[in-house]
C-alpha positions as CSV (number, residue, x, y, z in Angstrom):
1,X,99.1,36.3,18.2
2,X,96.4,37.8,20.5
3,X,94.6,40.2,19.8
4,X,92.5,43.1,22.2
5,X,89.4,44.2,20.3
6,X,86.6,47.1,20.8
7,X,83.3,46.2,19.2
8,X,80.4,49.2,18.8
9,X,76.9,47.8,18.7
10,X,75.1,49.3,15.8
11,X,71.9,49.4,17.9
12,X,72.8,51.7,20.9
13,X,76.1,52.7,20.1
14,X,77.6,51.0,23.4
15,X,81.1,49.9,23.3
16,X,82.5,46.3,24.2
17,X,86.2,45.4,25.0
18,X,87.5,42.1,24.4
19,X,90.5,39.7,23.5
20,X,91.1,37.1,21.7
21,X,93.5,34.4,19.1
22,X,91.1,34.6,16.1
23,X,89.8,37.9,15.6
24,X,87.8,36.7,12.9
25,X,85.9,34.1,15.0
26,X,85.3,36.0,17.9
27,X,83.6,38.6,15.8
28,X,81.3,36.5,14.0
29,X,80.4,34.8,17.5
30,X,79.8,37.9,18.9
31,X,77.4,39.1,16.2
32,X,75.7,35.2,15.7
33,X,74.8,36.2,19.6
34,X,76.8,33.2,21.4
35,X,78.2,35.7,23.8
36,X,75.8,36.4,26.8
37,X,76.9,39.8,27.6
38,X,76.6,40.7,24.2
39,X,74.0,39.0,22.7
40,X,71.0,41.8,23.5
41,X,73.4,44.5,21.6
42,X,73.8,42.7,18.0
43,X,74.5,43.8,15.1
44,X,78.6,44.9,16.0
45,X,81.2,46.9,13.9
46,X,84.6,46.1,14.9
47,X,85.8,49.4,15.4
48,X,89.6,48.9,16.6
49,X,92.2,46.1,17.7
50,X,95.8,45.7,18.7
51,X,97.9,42.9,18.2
52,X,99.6,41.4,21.1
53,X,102.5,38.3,20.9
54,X,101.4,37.0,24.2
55,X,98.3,36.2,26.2
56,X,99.4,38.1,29.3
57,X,99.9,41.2,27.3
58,X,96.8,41.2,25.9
59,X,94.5,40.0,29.1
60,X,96.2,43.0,30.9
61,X,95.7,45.6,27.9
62,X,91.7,44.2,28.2
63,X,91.2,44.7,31.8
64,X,93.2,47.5,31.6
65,X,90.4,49.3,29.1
66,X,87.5,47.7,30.8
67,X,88.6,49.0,34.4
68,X,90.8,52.2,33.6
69,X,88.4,54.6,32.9
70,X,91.6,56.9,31.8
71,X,92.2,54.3,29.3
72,X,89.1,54.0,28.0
73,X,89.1,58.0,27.7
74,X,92.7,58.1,25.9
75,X,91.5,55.1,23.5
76,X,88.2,57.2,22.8
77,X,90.3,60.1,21.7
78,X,93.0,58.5,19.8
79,X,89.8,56.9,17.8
80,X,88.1,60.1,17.2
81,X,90.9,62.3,16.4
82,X,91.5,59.1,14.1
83,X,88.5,59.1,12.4
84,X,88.2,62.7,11.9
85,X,91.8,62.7,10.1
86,X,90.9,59.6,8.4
87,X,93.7,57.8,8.9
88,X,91.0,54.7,10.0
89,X,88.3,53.6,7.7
């Protein structure tokens, strides 16, 4: 399984987009600061993922949010209108 991920930094609010086979791992690595891009932005909050059964999938889904802005828009909304309804916690 592989997984694409958005992390918020809890110190300017800026979001991150990422994938990944161990969700678990990648998030503690990102907030021990072992990820360069990241590092100056720590603490993170995973704030969404999606599951993907292949690697492809998933690497296109990433770039895909990091390049689209119309993707990153849609994902935005879905996660407010998500949060406001509460159907994520």
């Amino acid at each position: 399984m592989f997984y694409v991920y958005i992390l918020q930094s809890s110190k300017d609010t800026k979001l991150y987009a990422g994938y990944t086979s161990d969700l678990r791992r990648r998030f503690s690595e990102h907030n021990d600061g072992l990820n360069k891009s990241t590092k100056p932005r720590v603490p993170f909050k995973l704030l969404y993922y999606e599951a993907y059964s292949s690697q492809a999938d998933a690497e296109r889904r990433e770039q895909m949010l990091k390049k689209s802005a119309g993707a990153r828009t849609a994902l935005k909304r879905r996660l407010t209108t998500g949060l406001r309804s509460g159907h994520f916690v």
